[in-house]
C-alpha positions in Angstrom: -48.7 36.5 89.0 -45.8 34.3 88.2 -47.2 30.9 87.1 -45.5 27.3 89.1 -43.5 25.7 87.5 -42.9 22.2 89.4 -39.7 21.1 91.0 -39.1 17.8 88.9 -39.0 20.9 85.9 -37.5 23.4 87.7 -34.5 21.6 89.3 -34.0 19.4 86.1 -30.5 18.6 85.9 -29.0 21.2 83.3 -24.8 20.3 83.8 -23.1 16.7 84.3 -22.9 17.6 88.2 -26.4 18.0 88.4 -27.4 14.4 87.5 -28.1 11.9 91.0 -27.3 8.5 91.6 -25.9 7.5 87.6 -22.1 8.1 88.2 -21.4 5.3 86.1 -23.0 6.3 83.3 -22.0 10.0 83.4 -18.5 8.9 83.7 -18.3 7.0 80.3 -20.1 9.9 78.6 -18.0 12.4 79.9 -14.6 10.7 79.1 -16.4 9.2 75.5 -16.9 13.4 74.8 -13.4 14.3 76.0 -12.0 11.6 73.6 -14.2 12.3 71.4 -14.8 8.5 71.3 -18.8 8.9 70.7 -21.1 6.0 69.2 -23.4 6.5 66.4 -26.4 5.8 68.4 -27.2 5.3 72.1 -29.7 3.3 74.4 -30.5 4.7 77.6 -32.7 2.1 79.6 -33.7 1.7 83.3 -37.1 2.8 85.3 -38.8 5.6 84.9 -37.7 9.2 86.4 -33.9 7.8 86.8 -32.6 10.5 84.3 -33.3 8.9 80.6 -34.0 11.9 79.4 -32.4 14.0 81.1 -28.6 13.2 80.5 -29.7 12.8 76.8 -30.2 16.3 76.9 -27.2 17.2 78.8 -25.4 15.1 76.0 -26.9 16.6 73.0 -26.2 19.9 74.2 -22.5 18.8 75.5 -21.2 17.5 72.1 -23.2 20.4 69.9 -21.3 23.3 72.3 -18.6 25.4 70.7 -16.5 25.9 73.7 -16.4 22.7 75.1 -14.8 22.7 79.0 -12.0 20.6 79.5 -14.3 18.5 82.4 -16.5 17.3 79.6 -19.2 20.4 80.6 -20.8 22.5 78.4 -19.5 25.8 78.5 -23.6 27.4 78.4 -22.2 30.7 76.9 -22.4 30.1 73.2 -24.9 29.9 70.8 -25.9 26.8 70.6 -26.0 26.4 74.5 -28.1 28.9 74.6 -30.5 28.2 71.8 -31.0 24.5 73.5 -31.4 26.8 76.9 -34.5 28.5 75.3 -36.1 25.3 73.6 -35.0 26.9 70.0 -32.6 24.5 69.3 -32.5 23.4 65.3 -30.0 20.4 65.8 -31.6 18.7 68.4 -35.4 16.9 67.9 -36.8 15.2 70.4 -39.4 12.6 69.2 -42.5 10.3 70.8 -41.9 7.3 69.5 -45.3 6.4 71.5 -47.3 8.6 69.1 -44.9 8.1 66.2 -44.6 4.5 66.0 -45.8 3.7 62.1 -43.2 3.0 59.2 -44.4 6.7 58.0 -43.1 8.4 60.8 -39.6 6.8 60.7 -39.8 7.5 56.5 -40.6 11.1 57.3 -36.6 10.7 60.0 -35.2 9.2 57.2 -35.5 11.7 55.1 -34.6 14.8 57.5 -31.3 12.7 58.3 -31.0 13.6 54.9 -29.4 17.1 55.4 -26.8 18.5 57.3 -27.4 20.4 60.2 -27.0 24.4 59.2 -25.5 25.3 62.5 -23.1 23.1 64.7 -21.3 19.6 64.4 -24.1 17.4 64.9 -27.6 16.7 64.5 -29.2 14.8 67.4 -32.3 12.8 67.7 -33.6 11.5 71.0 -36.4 8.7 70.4 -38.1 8.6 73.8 -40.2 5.5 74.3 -38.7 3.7 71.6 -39.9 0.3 72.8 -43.1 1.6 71.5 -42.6 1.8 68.1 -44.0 -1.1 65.7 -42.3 -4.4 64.2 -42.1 -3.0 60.4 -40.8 0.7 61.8 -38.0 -0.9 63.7 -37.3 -2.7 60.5 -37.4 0.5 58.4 -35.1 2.0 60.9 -32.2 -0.6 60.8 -30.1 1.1 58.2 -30.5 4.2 59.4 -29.2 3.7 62.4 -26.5 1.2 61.9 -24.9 3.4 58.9 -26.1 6.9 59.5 -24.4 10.2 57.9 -21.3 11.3 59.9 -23.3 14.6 61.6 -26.1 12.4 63.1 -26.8 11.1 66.4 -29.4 8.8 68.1 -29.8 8.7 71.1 -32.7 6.1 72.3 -34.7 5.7 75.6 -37.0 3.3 76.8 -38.3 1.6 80.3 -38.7 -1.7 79.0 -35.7 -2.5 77.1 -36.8 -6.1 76.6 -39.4 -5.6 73.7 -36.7 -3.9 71.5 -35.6 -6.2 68.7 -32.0 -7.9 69.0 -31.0 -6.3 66.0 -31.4 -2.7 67.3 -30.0 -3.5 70.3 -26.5 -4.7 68.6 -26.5 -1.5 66.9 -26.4 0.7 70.0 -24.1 1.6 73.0 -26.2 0.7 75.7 -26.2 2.0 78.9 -28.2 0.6 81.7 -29.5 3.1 84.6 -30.0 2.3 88.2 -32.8 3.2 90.6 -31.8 5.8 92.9 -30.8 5.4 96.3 -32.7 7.1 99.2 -29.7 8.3 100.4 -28.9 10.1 97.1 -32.9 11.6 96.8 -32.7 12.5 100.2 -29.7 14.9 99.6 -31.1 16.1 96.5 -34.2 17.1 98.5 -32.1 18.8 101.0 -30.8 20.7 98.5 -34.0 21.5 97.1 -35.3 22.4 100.4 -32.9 24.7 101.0 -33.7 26.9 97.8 -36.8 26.9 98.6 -36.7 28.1 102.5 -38.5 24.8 103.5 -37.5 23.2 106.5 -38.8 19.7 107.0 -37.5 17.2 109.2 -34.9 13.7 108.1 -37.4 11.3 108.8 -40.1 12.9 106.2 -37.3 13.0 103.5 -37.0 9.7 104.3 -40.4 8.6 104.2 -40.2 10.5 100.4 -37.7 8.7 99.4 -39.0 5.8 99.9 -42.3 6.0 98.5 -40.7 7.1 95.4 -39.2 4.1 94.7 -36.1 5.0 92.9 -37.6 7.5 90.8 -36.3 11.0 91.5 -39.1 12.7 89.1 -41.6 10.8 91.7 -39.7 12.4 94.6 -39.7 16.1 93.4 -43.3 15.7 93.2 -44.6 14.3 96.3 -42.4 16.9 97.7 -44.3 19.3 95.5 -47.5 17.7 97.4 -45.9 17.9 100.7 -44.8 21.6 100.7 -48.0 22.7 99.7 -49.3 21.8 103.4 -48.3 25.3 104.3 -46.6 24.7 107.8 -43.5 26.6 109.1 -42.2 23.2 109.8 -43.1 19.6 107.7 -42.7 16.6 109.7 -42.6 12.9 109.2 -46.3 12.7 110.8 -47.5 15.4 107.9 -45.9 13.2 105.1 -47.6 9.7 106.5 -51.1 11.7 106.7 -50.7 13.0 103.3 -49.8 10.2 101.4 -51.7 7.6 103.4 -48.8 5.9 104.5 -49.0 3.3 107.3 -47.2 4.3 110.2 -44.1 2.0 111.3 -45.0 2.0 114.6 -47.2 -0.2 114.2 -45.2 -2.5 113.0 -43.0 -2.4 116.1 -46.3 -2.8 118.1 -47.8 -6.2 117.0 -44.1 -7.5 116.4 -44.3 -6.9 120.2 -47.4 -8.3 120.9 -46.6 -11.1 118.7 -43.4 -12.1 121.0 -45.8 -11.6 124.1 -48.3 -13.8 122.3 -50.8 -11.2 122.5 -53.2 -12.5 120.2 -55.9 -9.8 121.1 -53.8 -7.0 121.3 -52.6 -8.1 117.6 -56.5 -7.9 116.3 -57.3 -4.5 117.9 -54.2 -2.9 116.2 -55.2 -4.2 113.1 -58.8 -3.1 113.3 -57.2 0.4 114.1 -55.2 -0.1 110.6 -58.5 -1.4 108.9 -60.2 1.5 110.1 -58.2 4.0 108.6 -58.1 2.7 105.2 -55.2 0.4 104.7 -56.3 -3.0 102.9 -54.6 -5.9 104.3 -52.3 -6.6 101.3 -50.7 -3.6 102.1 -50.9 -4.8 105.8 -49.1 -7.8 105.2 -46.9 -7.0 102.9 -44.9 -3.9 105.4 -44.9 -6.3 108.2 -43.2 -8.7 105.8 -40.6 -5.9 105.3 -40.8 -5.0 109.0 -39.9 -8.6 109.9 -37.4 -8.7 107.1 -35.3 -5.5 108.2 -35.2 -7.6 111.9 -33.5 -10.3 110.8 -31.2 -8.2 108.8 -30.2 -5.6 112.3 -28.9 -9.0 113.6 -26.1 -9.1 112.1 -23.7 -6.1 111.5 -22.4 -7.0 108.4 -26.0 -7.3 107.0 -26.9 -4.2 108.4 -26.1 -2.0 105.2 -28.8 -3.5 103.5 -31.5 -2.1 105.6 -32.7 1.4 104.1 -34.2 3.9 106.9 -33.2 6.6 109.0 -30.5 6.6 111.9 -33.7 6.9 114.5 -35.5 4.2 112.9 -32.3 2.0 112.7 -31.9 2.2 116.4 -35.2 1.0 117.3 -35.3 -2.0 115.0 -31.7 -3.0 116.4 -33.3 -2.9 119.8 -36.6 -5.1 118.8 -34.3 -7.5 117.1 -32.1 -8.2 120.2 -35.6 -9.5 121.9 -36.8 -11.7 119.2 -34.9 -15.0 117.5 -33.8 -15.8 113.9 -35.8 -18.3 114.0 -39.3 -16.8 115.4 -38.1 -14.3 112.2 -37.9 -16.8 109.7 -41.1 -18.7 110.6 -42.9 -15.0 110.7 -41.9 -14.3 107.0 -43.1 -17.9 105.8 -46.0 -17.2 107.4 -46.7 -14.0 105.9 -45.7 -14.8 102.6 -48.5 -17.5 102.6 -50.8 -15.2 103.6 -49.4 -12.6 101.1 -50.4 -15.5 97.8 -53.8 -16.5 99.4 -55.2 -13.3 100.1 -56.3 -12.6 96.7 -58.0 -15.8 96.7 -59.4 -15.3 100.1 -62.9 -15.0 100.2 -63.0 -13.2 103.6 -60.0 -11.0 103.5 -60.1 -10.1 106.9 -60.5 -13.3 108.7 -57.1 -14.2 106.5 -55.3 -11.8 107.9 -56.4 -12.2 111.5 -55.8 -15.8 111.0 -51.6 -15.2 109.7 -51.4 -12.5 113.4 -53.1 -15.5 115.5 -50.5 -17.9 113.9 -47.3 -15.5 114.3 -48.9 -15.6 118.2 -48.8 -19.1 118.6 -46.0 -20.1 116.6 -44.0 -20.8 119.5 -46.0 -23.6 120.8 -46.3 -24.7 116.5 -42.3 -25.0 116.3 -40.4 -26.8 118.9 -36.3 -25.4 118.8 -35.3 -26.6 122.0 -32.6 -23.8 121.6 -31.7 -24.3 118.4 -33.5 -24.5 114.6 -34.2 -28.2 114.1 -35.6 -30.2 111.2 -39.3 -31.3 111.0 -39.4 -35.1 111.8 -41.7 -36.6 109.5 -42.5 -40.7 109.7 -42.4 -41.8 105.9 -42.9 -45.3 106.7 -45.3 -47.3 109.0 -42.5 -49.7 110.2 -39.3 -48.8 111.3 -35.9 -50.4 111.8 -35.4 -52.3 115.0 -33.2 -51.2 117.2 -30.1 -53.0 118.5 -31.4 -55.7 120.9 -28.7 -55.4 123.4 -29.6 -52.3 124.6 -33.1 -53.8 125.6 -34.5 -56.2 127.9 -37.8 -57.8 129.6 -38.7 -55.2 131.4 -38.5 -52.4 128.2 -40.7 -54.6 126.1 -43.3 -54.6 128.1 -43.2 -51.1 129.2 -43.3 -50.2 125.1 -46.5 -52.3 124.7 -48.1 -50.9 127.2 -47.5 -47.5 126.8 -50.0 -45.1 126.6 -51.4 -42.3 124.5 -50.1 -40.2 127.0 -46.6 -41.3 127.8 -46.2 -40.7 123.9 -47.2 -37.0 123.7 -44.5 -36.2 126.1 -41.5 -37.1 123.9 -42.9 -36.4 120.1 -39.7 -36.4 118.9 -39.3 -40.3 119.5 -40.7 -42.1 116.9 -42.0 -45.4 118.4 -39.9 -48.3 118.0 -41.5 -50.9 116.1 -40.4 -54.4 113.5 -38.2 -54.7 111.4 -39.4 -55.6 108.1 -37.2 -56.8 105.3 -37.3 -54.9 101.6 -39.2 -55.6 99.0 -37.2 -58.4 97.2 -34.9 -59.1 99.4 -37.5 -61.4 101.9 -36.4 -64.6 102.4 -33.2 -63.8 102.6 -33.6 -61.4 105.4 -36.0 -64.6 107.1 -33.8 -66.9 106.3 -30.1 -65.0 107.3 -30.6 -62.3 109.9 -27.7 -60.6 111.4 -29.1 -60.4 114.9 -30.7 -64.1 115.0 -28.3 -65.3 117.6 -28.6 -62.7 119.9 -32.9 -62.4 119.5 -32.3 -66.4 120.7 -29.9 -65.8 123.7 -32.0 -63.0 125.1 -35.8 -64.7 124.3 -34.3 -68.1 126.2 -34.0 -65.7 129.3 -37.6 -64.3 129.2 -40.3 -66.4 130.6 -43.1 -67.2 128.6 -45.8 -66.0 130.8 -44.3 -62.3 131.2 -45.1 -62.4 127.2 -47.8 -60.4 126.3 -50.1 -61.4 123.6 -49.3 -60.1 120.0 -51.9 -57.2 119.3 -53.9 -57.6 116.1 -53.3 -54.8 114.6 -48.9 -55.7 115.1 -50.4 -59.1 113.4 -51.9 -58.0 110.3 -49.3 -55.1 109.7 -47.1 -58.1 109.5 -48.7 -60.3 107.6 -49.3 -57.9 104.8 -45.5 -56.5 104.8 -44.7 -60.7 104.3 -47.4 -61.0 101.5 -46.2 -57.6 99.6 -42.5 -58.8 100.3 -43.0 -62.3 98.3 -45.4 -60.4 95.7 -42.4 -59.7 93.4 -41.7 -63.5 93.1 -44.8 -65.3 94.3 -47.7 -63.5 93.2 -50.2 -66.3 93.3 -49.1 -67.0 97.2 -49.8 -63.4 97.7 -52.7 -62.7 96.3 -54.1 -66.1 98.6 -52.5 -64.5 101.3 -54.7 -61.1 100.7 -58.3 -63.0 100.7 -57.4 -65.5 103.3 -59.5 -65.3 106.5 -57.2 -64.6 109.0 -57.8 -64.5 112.9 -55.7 -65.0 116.0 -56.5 -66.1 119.4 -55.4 -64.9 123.1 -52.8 -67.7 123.4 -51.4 -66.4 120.1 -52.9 -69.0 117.7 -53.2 -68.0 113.8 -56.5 -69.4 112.4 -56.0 -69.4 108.7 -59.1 -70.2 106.6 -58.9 -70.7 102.9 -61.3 -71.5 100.1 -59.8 -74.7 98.9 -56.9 -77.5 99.8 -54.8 -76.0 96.7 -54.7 -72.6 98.2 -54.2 -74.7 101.8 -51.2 -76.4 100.1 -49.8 -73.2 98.4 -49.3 -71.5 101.9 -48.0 -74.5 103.7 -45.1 -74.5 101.6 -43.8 -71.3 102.9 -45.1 -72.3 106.3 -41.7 -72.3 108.5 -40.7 -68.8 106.9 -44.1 -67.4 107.5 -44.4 -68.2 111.0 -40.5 -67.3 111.6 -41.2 -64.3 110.5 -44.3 -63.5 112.4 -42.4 -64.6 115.3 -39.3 -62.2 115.1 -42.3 -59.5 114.1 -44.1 -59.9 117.5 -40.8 -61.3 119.6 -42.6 -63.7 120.9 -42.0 -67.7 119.7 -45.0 -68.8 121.2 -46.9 -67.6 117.9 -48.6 -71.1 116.3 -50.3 -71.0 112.7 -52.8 -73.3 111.2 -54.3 -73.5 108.0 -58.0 -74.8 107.2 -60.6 -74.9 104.3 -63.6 -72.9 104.8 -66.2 -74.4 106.4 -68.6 -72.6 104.0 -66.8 -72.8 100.8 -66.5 -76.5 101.5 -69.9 -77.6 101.8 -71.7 -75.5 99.6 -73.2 -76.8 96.6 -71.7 -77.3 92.9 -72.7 -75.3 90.2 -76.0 -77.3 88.0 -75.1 -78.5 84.9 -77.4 -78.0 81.7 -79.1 -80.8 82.3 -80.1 -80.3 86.0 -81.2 -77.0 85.3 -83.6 -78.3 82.1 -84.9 -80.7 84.5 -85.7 -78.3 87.5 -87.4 -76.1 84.6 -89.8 -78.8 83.8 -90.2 -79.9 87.4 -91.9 -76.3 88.1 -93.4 -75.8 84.6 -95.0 -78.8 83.1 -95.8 -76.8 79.6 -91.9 -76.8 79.2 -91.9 -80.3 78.0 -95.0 -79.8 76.0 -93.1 -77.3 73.8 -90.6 -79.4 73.3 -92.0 -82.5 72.5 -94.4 -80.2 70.2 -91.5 -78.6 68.3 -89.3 -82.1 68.2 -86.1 -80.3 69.9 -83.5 -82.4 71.1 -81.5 -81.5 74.3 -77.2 -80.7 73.6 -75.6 -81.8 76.8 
């Protein structure tokens, strides 16, 4: 019985025209060997199962054949083609740098450079995994590489080009390889499908391609996997049951039930998901993609950037022509939220019920009005008055009086309210407003009665934005300003209570602007202020002095005097 050999071994690319998806890179070799251009040492780098390895095969073979093609190929006739065919190759060593990392091991390459090779032009080293080799062997290996003898060749690979020192790095040709594109696996696998009298449907290629992620080695063996199912015919259903993949229907499905606010049709189909394995993670991280691919079937131009089959493609330009940019863009912010908490969450599955219930709702959580708009936040409790000639008697008492209710219906409107100067800047807005002649003509009109009473809460909003206005400047009349005891009365009387006549005389000296300013605050000139000592600090009693407290000690404890007398101690006062 003839042993299996796997596909990612068996269909190893063995000729230039066999290698997928690096056209740039087999380009430059191919001319470099034609011109005969070639660099002491090379750096292949990129992911894994790109082709590393595989095209520094094809090149040690290519520059080491005898009959060299005039396409840069290998002409895999003479000797030394077919001694590399058969693994019993002399020139060419391939070498784990992951198990021969120590200064020994490169000693030991040092010295094999040494000779010259007995058969062929060159002698060729590929150093696979060369990132893993130590600080002091990279050093050892410096001038080696950089001035090697004229029949040797490195050629390095690695994954994770970024831990190779700078200095080995400027002594190579590097050349960077790319993931593979589906497209490109998925004719490969066609290929290989043919071969092998497989048929399997576009949509299971497909779904191969993508789970390899760019790695062709990955694809050959889950197609290995795959083909082993034994069916006549292998279809996209068999490849999502095999590798556990989540079905993109469902996707589609709660996107729908998410337009149709659907909340509970959203949880069942996630149950479903739960039940058959999938952690939400996952979950939330496809219908991240899912909502991702949407936006991008908008727009034609973006279209190229979505990576599925033409079936697939259809129905996700049809889903997108139902649902909005914007419902798109709030989705994805959503889920990537969800996507950073959940491996914080503490109950995983109430967070991701929690990020389908808000994608439900989110159209009564974002007003667009027909169009994207910016959230309207209200930075500052008081906000610029708006022109006065626009208003009248009537509008200022509707605005007092409106309610809660009246409010909710226009959110957008913030609520007009005083105008209150800046910091600084407070006497002079007092003393030299813009607008003062026109507050006068229209106030003159409006009679007094119609004037509703300034609201305490309007009153004391006021009186602080005056205090912290003259703080800069007048920080005593301030602070007297923050303990007073303030109060105001129905007919719009300022009771101000102070604990002394200096603090009464402080704030009488700014009297007029205080009460001008109260008065443009509430629009209403019927505000009156008065200032007063407090009753309570006024009459209570003086602190005792040394004496009167000596004396009150005696007074309730005769032996007091006794002690004193007794001990001839004479009072300080």
């Amino acid at each position: 019985m003839q042993s299996f050999v796997v596909s990612a071994r068996k269909y190893r690319p063995v000729t230039w025209d066999d290698v997928v998806g690096q056209d740039h890179v087999v380009t430059t070799l191919r001319n470099a060997i034609k011109t005969n251009h070639l660099a002491q040492s090379f750096l292949f780098c990129g992911p894994r199962g790109v082709g590393k390895t595989t095209c520094a095969r094809i090149l040690a073979k290519t520059i080491n054949c005898e009959n060299l093609q005039e396409d840069g190929e290998a002409c895999d006739v003479c000797e030394s083609c077919k001694t590399f065919r058969e693994n019993a190759s002399f020139n060419i060593h391939e070498i784990d740098a992951a198990s021969n990392n120590s200064v020994e091991d490169i000693r030991s390459l040092t010295d094999q450079v040494r000779y010259a090779p007995q058969a062929g032009k060159y002698k060729i080293y590929i150093i696979d995994e060369v990132h893993m080799l130590s600080a002091a062997a990279f050093n050892a290996f410096l001038k080696t590489l950089e001035e090697p003898p004229v029949y040797v060749k490195f050629i390095l690979a690695t994954t994770e080009k970024h831990r190779i020192i700078p200095t080995i790095l400027s002594r190579c040709q590097i050349f960077d390889f790319n993931r593979i594109k589906v497209k490109d696996m998925m004719l490969q696998l066609k290929k290989i499908c043919k071969k092998e009298k497989v048929q399997i449907d576009d949509d299971a290629l497909h779904l191969i391609a993508q789970k390899a992620d760019g790695a062709m080695r990955d694809a050959l063996s889950i197609y290995d996997r795959i083909a082993s199912i034994g069916n006549t015919k292998i279809t996209a259903k068999d490849v999502i049951e095999n590798l556990n993949i989540l079905d993109y229907d469902y996707y589609f499905k709660i996107t729908d039930a998410c337009v149709a606010e659907d909340a509970a049709q959203c949880l069942l189909l996630y149950a479903e998901i739960s039940n058959k394995g999938f952690d939400g993670d996952t979950f939330i991280i496809g219908l991240a993609e899912h909502m991702r691919n949407l936006l991008v079937c908008k727009d034609e131009h973006t279209l190229q950037l979505l990576e599925a089959s033409d079936v697939v493609i259809e129905k996700y330009k049809e889903q997108s022509k139902i649902i909005t940019a914007s419902f798109l863009l709030s989705a994805l912010n959503i889920l990537n939220q969800a996507d950073v908490q959940y491996r914080i969450s503490k109950n995983k599955r109430l967070h991701v019920e929690l990020a389908l219930m808000k994608l439900c709702y989110i159209h009564n959580a974002i007003q667009t009005n027909g169009s994207i708009q910016k959230k309207t936040f209200i930075e500052a409790p008081i906000q610029k008055l708006q022109p006065i000639e626009k208003r009248n008697a009537e509008n200022v008492a509707y605005i007092r009086t409106t309610t809660k209710t009246d409010i909710a219906k226009e959110p957008v409107v913030q609520p007009e309210t005083i105008s209150i100067p800046k910091k600084g800047n407070l006497r002079n807005k007092i003393l030299q407003n813009e607008n003062a002649a026109e507050i006068s003509d229209i106030k003159e009109k409006i009679n007094p009665e119609d004037i509703i009473s300034i609201t305490p809460e309007l009153f004391f909003m006021a009186w602080k934005q005056f205090a912290d206005g003259i703080r800069k400047d007048h920080q005593r009349i301030a602070v007297v300003m923050d303990h007073a005891a303030v109060s105001i009365d129905e007919k719009n009387t300022i009771d101000v209570k102070l604990d002394s006549q200096t603090e009464v005389t402080m704030l009488r000296e700014i009297s007029q602007q205080l009460l001008k300013f109260l008065q443009e605050a509430a629009e209403n000139k019927n505000i009156q202020i008065t200032f007063s000592v407090n009753a309570i600090k006024n009459g209570a009693h003086k602190p005792y002095t040394i004496l009167e407290k000596y004396k009150k000690m005696e007074e309730l404890n005769p032996l007091i005097r006794e002690l004193k007398d007794t001990l001839g101690f004479e009072l300080d006062y």
